[in-house]
C-alpha positions as CSV (number, residue, x, y, z in Angstrom):
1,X,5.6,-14.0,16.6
2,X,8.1,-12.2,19.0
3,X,8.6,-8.7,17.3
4,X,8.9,-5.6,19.1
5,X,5.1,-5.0,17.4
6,X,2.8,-6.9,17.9
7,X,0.0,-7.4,15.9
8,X,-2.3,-6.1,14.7
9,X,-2.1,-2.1,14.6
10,X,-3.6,0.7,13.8
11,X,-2.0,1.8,10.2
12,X,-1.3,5.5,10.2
13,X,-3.8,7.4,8.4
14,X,-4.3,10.2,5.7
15,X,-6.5,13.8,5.4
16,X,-7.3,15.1,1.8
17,X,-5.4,18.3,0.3
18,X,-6.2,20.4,-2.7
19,X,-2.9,20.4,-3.6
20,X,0.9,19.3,-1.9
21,X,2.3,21.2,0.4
22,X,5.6,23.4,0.5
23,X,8.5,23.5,2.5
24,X,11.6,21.6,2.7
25,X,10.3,19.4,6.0
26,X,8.2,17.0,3.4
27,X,9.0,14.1,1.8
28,X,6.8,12.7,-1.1
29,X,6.2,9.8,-2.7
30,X,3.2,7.9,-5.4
31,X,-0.1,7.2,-3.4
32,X,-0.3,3.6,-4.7
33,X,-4.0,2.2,-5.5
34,X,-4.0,-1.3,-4.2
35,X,-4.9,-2.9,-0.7
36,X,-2.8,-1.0,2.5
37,X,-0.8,-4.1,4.2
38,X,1.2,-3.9,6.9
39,X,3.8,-7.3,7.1
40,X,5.0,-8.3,10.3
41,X,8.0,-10.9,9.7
42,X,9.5,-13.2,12.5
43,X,11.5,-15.6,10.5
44,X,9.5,-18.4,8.6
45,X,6.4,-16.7,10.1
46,X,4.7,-13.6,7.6
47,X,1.6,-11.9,8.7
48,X,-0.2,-9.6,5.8
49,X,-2.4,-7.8,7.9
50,X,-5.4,-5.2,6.1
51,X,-6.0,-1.7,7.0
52,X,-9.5,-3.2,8.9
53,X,-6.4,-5.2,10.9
54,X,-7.4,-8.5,9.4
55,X,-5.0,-11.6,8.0
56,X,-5.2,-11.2,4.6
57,X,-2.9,-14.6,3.9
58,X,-4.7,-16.5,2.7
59,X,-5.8,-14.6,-0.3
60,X,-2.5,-13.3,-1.7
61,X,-0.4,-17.0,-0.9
62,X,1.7,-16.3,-4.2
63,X,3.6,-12.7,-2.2
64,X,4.6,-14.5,1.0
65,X,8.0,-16.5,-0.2
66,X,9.0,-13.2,-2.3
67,X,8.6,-11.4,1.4
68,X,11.3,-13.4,2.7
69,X,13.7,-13.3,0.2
70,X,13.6,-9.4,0.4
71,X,13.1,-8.4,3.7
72,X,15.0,-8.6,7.1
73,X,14.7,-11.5,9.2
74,X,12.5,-9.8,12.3
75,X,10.8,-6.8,10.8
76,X,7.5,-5.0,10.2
77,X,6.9,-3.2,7.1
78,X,4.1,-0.3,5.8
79,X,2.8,-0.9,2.4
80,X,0.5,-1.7,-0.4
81,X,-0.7,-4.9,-2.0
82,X,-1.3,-4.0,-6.3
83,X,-1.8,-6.0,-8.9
84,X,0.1,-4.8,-12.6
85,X,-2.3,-5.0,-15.1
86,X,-1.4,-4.2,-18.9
87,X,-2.5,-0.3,-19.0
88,X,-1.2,0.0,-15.1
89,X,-2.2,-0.7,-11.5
90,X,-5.7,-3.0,-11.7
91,X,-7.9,-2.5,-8.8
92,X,-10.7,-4.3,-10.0
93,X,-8.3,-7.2,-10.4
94,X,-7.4,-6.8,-6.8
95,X,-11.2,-7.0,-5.7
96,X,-11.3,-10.6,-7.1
97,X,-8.9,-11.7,-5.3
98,X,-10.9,-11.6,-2.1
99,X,-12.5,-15.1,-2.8
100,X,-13.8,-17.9,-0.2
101,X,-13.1,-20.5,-2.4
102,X,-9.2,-22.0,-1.7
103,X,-9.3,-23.5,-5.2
104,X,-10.6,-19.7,-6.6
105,X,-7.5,-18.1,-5.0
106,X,-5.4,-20.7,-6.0
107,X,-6.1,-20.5,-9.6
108,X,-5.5,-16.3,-9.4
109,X,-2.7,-16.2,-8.1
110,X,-1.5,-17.6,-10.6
111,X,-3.2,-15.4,-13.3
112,X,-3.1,-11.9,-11.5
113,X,-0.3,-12.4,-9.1
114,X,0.5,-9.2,-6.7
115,X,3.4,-7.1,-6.2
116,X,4.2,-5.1,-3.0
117,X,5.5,-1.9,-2.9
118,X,7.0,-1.3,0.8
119,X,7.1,2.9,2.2
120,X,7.6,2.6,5.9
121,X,9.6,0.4,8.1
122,X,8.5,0.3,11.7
123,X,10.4,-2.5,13.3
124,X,13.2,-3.7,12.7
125,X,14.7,-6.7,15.0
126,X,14.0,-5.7,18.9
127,X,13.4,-2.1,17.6
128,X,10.5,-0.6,17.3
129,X,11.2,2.2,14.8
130,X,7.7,4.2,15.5
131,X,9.0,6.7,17.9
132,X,11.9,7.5,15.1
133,X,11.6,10.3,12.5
134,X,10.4,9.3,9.5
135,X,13.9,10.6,7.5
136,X,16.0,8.2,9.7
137,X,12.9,5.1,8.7
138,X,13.3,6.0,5.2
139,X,16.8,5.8,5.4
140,X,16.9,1.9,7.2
141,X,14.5,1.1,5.1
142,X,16.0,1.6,1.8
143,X,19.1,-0.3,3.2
144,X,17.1,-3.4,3.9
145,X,15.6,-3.2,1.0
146,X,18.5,-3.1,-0.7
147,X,17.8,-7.4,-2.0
148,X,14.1,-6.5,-3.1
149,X,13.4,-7.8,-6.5
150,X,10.4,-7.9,-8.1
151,X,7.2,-8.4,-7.1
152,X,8.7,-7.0,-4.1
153,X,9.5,-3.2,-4.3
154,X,10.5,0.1,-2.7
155,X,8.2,3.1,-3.2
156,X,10.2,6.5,-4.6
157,X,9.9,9.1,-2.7
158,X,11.3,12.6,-3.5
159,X,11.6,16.4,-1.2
160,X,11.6,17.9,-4.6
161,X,7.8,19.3,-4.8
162,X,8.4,20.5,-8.4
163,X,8.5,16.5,-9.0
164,X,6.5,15.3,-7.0
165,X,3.9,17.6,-9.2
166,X,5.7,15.7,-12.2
167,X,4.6,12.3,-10.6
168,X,1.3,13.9,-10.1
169,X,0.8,14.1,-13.4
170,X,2.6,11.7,-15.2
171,X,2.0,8.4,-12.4
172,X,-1.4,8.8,-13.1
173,X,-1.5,6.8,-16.2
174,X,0.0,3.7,-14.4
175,X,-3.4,3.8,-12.6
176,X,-1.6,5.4,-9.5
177,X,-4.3,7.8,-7.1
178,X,-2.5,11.1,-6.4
179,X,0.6,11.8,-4.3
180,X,1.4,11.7,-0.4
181,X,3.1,14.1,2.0
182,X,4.8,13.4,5.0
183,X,7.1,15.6,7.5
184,X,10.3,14.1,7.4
185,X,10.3,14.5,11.4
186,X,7.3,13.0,12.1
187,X,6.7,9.7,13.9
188,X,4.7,6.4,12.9
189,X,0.9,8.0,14.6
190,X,-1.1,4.2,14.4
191,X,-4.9,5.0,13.4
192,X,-4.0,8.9,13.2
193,X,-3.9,11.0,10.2
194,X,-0.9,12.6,9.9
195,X,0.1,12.0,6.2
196,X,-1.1,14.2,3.3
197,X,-2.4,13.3,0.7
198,X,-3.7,14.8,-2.9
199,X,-5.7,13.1,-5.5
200,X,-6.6,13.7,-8.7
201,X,-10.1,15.9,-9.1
202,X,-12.5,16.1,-12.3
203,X,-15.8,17.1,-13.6
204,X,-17.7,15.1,-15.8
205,X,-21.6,15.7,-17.1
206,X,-23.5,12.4,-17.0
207,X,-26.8,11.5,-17.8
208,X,-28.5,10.2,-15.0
209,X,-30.4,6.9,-16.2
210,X,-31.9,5.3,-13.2
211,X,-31.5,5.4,-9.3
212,X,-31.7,3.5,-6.1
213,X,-34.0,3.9,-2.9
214,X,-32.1,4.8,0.5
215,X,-32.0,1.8,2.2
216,X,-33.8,3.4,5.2
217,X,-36.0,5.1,3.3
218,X,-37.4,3.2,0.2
219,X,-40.5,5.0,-1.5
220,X,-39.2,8.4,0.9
221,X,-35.6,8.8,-0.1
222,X,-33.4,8.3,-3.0
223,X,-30.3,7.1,-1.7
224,X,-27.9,7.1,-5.1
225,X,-28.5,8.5,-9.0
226,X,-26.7,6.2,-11.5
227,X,-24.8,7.6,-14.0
228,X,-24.0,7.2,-17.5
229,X,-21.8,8.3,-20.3
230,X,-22.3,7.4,-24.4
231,X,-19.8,5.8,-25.9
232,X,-19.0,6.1,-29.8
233,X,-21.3,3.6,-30.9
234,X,-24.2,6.2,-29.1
235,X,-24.6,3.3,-26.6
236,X,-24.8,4.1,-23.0
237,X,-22.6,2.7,-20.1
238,X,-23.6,2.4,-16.2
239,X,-20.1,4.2,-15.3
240,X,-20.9,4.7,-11.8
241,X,-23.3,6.3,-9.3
242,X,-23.5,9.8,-7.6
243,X,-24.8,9.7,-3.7
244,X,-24.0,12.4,-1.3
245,X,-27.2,13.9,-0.4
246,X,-28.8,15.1,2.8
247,X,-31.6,14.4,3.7
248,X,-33.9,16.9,2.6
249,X,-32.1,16.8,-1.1
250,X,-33.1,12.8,-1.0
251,X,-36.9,13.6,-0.2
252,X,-37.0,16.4,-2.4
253,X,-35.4,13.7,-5.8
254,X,-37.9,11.8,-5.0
255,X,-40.3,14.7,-6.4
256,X,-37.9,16.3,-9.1
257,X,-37.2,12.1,-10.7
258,X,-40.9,11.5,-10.2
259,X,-41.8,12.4,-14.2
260,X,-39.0,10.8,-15.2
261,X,-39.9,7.3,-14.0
262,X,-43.2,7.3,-16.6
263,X,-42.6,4.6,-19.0
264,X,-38.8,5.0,-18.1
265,X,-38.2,1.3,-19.5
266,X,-40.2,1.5,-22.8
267,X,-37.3,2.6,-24.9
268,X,-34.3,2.6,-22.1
269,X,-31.3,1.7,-22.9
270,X,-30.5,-0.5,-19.8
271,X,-33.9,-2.6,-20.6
272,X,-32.6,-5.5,-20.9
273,X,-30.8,-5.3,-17.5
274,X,-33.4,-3.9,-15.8
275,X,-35.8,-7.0,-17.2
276,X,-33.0,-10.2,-16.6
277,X,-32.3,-8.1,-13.4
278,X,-36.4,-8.7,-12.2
279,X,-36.5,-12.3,-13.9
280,X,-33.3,-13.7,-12.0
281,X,-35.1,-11.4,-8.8
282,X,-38.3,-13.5,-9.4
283,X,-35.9,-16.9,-9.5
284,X,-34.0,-16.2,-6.8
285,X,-30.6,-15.7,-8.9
286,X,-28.1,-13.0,-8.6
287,X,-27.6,-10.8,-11.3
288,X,-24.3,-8.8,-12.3
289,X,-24.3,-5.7,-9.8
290,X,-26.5,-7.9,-7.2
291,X,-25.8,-8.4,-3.8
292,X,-22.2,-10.0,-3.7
293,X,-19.4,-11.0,-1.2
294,X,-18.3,-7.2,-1.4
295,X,-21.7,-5.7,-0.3
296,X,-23.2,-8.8,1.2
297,X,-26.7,-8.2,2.5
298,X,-27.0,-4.9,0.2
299,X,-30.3,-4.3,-2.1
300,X,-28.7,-3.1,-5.4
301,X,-31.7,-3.2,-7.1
302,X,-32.5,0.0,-9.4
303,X,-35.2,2.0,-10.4
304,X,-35.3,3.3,-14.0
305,X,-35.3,7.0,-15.6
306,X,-35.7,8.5,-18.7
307,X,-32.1,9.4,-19.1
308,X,-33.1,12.8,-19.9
309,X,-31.5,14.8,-17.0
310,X,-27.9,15.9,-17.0
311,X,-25.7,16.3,-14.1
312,X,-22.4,17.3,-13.3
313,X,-20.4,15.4,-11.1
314,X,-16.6,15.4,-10.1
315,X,-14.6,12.0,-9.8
316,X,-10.8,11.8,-8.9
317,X,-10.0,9.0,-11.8
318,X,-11.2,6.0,-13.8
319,X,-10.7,2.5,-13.4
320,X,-11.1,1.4,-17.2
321,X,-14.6,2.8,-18.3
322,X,-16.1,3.5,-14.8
323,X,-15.3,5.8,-12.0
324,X,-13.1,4.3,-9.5
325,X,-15.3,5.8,-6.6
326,X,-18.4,7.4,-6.4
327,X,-18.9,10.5,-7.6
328,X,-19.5,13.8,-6.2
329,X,-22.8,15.9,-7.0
330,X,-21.7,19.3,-8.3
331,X,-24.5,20.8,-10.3
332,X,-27.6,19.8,-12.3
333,X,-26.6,21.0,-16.0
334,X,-30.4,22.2,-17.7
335,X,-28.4,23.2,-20.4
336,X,-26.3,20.3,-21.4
337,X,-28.4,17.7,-24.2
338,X,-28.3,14.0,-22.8
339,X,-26.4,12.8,-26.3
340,X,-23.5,15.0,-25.9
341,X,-22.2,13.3,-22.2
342,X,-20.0,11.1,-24.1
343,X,-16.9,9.5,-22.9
344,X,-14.8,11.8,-25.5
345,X,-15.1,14.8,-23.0
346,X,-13.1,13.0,-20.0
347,X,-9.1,14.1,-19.4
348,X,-7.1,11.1,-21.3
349,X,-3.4,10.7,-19.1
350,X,-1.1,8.8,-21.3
351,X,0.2,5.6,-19.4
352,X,3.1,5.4,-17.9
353,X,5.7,2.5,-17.3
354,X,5.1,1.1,-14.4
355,X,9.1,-0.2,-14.4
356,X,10.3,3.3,-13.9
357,X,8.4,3.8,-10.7
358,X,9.3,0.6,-9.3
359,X,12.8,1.0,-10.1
360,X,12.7,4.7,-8.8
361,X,13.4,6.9,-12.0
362,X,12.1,10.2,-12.4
């Protein structure tokens, strides 16, 4: 490739807000939830390179000829990788498409096939746009945009913070993560954070049904509580796990949990996990949840608890019926009965058409 850019680079990075700034110096736009790509272009040549400032070609083959058609000849383009899933943006769908098997990726790509919503141009031609405001990049890039079609798109972006509250709301039920600031004046900072951004922030009480060691600490520390949430049926769902401790809070769970590990499994709910989990263990098989290709070399094995604690927790938003990171500790809850952490007492946000952001309505 012979761009003015060469890569890889450092994408420009993000610090967290509680809530968007004001003034007439930012412009906003959705905080997409998919996989950060930068795409250098020279010609028939297309790079997809990851935020780690890896190739990720190879698993997203189906995006690269759509790339061409909409952008310029010799360019390089900020953006994100998302799949479109029926109830909005599908991370988890995303996730499976980093697969070592050709024939793997093959087949979804043709089942989940991406989309890519572009934000930021930083080269275009012999030019390299990263020294330039971002108001005068915004502005060549929605002119060479101007051919996108879908599954190629341009990100809206408003200086109206009364909607970019709206989207704040309302995008969130297209699966979108919160909403991003950026000084119109500012210039393309690789690897620094410079851009704002705010993200959607909860409480939820959970019962806490089981645990994992620390991984440097096994028997000492507890390194993560899982968490669960009943469903209408009264059954209870692993919807994620809670694991910011220091130190002395890890030694100190290993004390407070203690009583609840005695004859944790007789009547759990997880049982039969917990017993196909130690049977494939004993086999040498990999259970759901085991060690995978995302946390290779990780011991996800669990240790089981009466699931007769409760503890509060805040999480930014779901990804269908689990947490789509891990959750914050907030408070043990004493007072709150196990049966009553049901999923009925999380925020429901209606979805949202997906269409209308693409296509840059309000």
């Amino acid at each position: 490739m012979k761009l003015p850019i060469e890569p890889p680079i450092a994408p420009m990075l993000s610090a967290s807000a509680a809530e968007l700034p004001s003034g007439e110096e930012w412009l906003f736009e959705p905080k997409w939830d998919g996989f950060r790509t930068i795409v250098f272009r020279d010609g028939d040549e297309v790079l997809l390179q990851s935020r780690d400032e890896k190739s990720m070609n190879r698993y997203f083959p189906e995006i690269i000829e759509p790339l061409k058609s909409a952008l310029p000849e010799r360019c390089v383009v900020d953006g994100e990788i998302v799949i479109v899933g029926e109830n909005g943006l599908d991370f988890e769908a995303l996730l499976l498409r980093i697969h070592p098997a050709a024939s793997r990726v093959k087949l979804l790509a043709e089942q989940t096939p991406v989309s890519y919503v572009a934000w930021d141009l930083l080269a275009l031609d012999d030019d390299d746009l990263r020294d330039v405001p971002l108001e005068e990049r915004r502005r060549k890039l929605e002119e060479v945009m101007k051919r996108a079609k879908p599954p190629v798109h341009l990100s809206p972006v408003t200086q109206d913070r009364a909607l970019a509250e709206d989207w704040f709301q309302r995008f969130e039920g297209a699966g979108l993560d919160g909403v991003m600031a950026k000084r119109l004046d500012s210039t393309y900072s690789a690897g620094e954070r410079t851009m704002i951004k705010v993200k959607h922030r909860r409480t939820a009480d959970c019962v806490v049904a089981g645990f994992r060691w620390h991984k440097d600490g096994e028997g000492e520390r507890i390194g993560s509580l899982l968490l669960g949430l009943y469903d209408e049926k009264g059954r209870l769902h692993h919807v994620g796990v809670t694991a910011a401790f220091t130190i002395a809070v890890r030694k100190q769970l290993v004390k407070d949990l203690a009583p609840l590990r005695e004859n944790a499994l007789e009547n759990h709910p997880w049982r039969e996990w917990a017993e196909a989990e130690e049977a494939a263990h004993a086999n040498g098989q990999r259970m759901p949840g085991g060690s995978s290709r995302w946390n290779r070399g990780k011991d996800l094995s669990w240790v089981a608890l009466r699931p007769e604690r409760v503890v509060e927790v805040a999480y930014d938003h779901m990804q269908g019926s689990r947490f789509r990171h891990a959750a914050k500790f907030v408070r043990w809850r004493p007072d709150k009965p196990p049966e009553d952490c049901r999923y009925d007492q999380l925020e429901v946000t209606p979805p949202y058409e997906l269409e209308r952001i693409f296509r840059g309505t309000s």
